[in-house]
Biopython code that builds the backbone (N, CA, C, O; Angstrom):
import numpy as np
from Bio.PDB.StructureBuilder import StructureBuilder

atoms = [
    (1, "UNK", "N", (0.823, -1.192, 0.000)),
    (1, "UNK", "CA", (0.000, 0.000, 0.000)),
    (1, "UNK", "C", (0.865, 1.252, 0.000)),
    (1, "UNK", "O", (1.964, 1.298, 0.552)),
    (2, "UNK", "N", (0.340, 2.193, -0.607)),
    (2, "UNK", "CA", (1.476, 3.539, -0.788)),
    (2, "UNK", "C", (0.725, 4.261, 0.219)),
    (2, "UNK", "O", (-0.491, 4.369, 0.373)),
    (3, "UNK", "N", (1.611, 4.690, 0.814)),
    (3, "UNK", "CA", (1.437, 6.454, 1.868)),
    (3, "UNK", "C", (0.677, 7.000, 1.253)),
    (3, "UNK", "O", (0.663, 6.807, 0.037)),
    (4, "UNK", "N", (-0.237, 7.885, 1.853)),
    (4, "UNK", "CA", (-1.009, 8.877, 1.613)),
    (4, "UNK", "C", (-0.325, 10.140, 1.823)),
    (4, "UNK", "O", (-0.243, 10.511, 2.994)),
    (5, "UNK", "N", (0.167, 10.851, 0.948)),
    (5, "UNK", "CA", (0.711, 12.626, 1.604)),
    (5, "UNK", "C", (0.091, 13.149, 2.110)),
    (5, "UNK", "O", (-1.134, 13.094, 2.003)),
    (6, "UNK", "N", (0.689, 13.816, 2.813)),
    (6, "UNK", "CA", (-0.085, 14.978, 3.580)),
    (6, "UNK", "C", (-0.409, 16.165, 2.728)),
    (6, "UNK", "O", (0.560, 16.256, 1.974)),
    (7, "UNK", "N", (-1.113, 16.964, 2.491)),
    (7, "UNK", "CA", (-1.654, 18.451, 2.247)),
    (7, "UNK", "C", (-0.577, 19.335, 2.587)),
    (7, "UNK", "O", (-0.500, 19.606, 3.785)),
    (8, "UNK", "N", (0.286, 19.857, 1.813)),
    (8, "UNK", "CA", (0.766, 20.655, 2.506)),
    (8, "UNK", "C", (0.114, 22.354, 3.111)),
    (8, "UNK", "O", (-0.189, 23.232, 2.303)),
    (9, "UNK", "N", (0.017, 22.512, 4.390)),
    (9, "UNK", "CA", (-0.588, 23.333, 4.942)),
    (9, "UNK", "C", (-0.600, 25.107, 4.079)),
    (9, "UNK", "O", (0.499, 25.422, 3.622)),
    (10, "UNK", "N", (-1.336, 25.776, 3.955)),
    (10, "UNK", "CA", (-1.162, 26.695, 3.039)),
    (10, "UNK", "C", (-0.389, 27.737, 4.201)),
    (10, "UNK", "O", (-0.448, 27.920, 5.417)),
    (11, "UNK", "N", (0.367, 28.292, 3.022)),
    (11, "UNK", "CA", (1.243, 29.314, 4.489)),
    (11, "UNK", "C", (1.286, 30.737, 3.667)),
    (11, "UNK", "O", (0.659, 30.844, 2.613)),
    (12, "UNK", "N", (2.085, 31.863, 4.223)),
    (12, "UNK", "CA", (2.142, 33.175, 3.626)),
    (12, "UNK", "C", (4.373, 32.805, 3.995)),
    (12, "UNK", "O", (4.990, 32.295, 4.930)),
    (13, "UNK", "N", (4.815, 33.468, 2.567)),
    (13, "UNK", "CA", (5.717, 33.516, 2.057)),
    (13, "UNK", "C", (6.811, 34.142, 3.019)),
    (13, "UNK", "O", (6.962, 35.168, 2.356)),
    (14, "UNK", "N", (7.753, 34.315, 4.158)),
    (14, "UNK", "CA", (8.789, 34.769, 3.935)),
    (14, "UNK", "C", (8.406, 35.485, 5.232)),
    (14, "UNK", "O", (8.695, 36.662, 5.445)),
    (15, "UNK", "N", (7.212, 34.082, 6.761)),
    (15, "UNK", "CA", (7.055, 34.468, 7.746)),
    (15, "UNK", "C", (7.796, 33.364, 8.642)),
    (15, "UNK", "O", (7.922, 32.237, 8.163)),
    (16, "UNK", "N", (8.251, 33.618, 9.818)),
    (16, "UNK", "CA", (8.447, 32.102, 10.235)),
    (16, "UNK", "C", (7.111, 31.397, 10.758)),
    (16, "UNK", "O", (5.966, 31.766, 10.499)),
    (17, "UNK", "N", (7.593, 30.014, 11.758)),
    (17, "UNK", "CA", (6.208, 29.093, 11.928)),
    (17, "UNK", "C", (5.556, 29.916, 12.912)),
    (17, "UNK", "O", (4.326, 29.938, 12.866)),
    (18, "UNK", "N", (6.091, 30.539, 13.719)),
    (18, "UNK", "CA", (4.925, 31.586, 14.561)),
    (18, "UNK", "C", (3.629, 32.198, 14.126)),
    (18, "UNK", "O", (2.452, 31.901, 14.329)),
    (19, "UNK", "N", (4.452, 33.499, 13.217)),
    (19, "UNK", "CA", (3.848, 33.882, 12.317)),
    (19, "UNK", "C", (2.661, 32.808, 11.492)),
    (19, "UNK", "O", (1.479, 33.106, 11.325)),
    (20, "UNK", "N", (3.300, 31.547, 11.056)),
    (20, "UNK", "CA", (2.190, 30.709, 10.482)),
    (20, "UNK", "C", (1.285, 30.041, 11.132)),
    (20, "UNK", "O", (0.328, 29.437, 10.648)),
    (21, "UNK", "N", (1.607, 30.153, 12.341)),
    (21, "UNK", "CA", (0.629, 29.322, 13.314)),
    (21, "UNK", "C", (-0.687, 30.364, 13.485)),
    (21, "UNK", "O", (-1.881, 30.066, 13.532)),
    (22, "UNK", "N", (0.058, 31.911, 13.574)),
    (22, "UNK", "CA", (-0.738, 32.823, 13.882)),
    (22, "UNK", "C", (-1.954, 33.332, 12.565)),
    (22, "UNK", "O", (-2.982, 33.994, 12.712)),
    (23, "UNK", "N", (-1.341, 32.709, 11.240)),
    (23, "UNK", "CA", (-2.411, 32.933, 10.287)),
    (23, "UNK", "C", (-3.273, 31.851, 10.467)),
    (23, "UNK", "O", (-4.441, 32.231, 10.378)),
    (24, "UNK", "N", (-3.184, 30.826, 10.653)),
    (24, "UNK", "CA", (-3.817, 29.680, 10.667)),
    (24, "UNK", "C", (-4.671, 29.803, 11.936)),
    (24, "UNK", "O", (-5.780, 29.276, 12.027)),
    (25, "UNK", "N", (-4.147, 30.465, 12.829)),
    (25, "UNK", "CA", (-5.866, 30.711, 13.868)),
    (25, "UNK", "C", (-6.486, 31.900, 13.339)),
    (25, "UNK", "O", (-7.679, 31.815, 13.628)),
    (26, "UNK", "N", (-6.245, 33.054, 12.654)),
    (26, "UNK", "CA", (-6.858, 33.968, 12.306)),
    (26, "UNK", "C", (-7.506, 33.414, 10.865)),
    (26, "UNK", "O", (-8.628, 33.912, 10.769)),
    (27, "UNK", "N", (-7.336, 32.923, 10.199)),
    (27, "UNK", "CA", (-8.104, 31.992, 9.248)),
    (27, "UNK", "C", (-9.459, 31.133, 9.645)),
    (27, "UNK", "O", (-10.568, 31.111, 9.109)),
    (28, "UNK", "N", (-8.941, 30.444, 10.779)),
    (28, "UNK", "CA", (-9.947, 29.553, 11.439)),
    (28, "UNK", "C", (-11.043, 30.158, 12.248)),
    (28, "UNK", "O", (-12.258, 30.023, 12.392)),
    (29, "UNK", "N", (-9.983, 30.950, 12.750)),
    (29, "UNK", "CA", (-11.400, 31.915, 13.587)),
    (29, "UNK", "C", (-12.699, 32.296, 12.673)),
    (29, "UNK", "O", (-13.781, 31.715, 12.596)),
    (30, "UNK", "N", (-12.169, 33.618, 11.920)),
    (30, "UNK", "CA", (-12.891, 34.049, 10.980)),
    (30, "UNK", "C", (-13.861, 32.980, 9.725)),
    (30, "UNK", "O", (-14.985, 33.186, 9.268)),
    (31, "UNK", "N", (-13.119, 32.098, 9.514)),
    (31, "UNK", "CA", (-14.063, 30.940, 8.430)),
    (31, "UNK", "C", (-15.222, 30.525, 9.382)),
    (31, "UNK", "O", (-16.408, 30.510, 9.054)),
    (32, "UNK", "N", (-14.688, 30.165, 10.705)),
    (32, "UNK", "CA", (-15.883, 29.857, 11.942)),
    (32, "UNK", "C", (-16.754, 30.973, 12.004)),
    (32, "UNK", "O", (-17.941, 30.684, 11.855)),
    (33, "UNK", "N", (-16.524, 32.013, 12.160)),
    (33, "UNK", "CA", (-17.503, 33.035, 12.746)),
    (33, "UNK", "C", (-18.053, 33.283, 11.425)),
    (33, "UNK", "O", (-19.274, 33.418, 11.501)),
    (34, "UNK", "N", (-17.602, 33.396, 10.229)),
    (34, "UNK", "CA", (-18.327, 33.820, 8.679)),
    (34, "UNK", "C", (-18.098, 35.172, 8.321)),
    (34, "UNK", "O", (-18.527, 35.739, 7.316)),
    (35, "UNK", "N", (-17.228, 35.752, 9.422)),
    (35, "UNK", "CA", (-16.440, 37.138, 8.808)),
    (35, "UNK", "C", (-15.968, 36.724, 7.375)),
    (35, "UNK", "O", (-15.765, 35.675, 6.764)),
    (36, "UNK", "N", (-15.888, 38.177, 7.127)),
    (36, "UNK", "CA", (-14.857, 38.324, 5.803)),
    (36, "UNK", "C", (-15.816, 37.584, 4.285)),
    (36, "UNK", "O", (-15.786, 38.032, 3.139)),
    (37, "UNK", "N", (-16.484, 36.542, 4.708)),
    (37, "UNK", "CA", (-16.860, 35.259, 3.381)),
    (37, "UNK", "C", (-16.129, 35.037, 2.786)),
    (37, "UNK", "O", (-15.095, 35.409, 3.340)),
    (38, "UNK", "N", (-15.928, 34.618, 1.892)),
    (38, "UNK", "CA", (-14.434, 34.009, 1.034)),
    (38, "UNK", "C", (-13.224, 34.814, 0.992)),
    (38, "UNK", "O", (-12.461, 34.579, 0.055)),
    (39, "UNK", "N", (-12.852, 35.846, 1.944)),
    (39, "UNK", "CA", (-11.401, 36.360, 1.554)),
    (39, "UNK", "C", (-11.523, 36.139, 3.393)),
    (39, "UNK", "O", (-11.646, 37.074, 4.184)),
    (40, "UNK", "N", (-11.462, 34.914, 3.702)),
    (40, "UNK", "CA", (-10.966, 34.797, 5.388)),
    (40, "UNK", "C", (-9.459, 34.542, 5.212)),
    (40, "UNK", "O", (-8.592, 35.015, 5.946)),
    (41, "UNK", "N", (-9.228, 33.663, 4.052)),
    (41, "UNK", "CA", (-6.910, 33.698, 3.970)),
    (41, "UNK", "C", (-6.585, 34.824, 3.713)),
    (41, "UNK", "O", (-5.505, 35.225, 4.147)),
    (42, "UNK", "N", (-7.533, 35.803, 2.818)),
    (42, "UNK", "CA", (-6.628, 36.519, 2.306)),
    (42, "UNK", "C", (-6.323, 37.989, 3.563)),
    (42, "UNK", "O", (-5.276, 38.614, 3.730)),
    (43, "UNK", "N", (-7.439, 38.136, 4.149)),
    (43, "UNK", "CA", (-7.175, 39.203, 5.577)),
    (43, "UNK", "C", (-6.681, 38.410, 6.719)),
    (43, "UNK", "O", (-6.775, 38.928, 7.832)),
    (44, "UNK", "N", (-6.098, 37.068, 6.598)),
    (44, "UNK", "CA", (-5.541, 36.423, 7.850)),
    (44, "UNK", "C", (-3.941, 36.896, 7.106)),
    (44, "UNK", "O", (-3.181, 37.552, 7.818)),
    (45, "UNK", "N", (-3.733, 36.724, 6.433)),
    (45, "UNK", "CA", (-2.393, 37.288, 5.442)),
    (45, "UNK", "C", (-2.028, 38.089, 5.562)),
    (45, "UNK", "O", (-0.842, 38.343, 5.771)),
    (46, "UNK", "N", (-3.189, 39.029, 5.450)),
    (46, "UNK", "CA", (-2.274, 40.743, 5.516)),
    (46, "UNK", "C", (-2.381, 40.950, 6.532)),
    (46, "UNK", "O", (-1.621, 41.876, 6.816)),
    (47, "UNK", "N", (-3.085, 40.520, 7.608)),
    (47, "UNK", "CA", (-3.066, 40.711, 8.998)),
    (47, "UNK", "C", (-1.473, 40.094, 9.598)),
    (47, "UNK", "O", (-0.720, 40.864, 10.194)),
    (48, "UNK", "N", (-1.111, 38.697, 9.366)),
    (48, "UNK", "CA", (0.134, 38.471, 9.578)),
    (48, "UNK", "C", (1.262, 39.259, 9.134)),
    (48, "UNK", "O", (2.194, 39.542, 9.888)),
    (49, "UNK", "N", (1.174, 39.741, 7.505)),
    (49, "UNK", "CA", (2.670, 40.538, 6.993)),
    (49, "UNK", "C", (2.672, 41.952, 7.734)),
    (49, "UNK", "O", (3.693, 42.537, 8.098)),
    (50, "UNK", "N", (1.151, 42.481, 7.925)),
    (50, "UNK", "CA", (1.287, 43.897, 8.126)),
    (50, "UNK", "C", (1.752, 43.784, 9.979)),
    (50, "UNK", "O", (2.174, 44.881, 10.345)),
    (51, "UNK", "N", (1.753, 42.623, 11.252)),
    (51, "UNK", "CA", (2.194, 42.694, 12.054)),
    (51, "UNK", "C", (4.240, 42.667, 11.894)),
    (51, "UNK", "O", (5.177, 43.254, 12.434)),
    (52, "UNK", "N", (4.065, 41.650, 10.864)),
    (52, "UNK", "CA", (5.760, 41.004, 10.451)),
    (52, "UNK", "C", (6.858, 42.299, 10.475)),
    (52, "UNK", "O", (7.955, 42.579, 10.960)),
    (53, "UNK", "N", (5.645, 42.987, 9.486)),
    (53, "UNK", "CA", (6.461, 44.397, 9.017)),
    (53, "UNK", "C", (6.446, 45.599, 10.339)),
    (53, "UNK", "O", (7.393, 46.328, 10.633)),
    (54, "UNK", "N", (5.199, 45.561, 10.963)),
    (54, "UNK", "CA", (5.414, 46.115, 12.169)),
    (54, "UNK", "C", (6.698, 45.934, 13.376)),
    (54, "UNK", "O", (7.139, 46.918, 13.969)),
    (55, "UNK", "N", (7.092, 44.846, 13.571)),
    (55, "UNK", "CA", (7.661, 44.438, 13.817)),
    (55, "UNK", "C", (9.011, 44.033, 13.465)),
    (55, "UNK", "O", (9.560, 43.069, 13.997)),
    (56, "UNK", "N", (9.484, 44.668, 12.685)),
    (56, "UNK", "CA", (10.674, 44.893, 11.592)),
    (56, "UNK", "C", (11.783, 43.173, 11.802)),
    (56, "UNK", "O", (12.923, 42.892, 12.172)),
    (57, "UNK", "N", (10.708, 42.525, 11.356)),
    (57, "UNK", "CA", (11.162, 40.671, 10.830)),
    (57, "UNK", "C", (11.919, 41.165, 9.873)),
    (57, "UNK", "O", (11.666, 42.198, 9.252)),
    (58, "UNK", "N", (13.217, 40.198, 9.655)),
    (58, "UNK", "CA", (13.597, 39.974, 8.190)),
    (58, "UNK", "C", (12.519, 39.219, 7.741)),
    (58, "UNK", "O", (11.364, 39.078, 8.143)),
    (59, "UNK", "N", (13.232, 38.719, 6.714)),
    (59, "UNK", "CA", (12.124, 37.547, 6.089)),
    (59, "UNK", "C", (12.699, 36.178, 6.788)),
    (59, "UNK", "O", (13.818, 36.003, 7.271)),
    (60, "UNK", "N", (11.549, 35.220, 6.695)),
    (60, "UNK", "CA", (11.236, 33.972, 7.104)),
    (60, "UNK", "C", (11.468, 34.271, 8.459)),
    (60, "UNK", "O", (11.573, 33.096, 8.811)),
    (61, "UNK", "N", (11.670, 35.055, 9.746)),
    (61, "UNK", "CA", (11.843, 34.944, 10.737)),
    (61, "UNK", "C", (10.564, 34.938, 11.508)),
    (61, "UNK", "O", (10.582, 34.811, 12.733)),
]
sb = StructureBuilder()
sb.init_structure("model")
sb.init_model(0)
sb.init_chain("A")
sb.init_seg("    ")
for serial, (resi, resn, name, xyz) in enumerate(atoms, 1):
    if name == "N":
        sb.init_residue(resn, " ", resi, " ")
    sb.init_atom(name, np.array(xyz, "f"), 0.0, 1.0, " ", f" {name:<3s}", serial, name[0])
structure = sb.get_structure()
């Protein structure tokens, strides 16, 4: 029998796993509550880069 892959988890580009953990509850939240309707990744995203950048991250950190 062959392995099944995993999904790889959708992430935003050039955050570290913090950062990705932190889109992935702001995604979940919002898809749960029905904010946003179909752009719940895309304001969990800019919500993550625009903290990243607040926060003067290089990239992937």
């Amino acid at each position: 029998m062959a392995k099944e892959k995993k999904q790889p988890k959708e992430h935003v580009k050039g955050v570290g796993p913090k950062e990705q953990r932190e889109y992935e509850h702001i995604k979940e939240s919002a898809e749960k509550s029905g904010r946003y309707g179909d752009r719940a990744e895309e304001v969990a995203a800019r919500t993550v880069l625009k903290h990243h950048k607040e926060s003067h991250h290089k990239k992937g950190e």
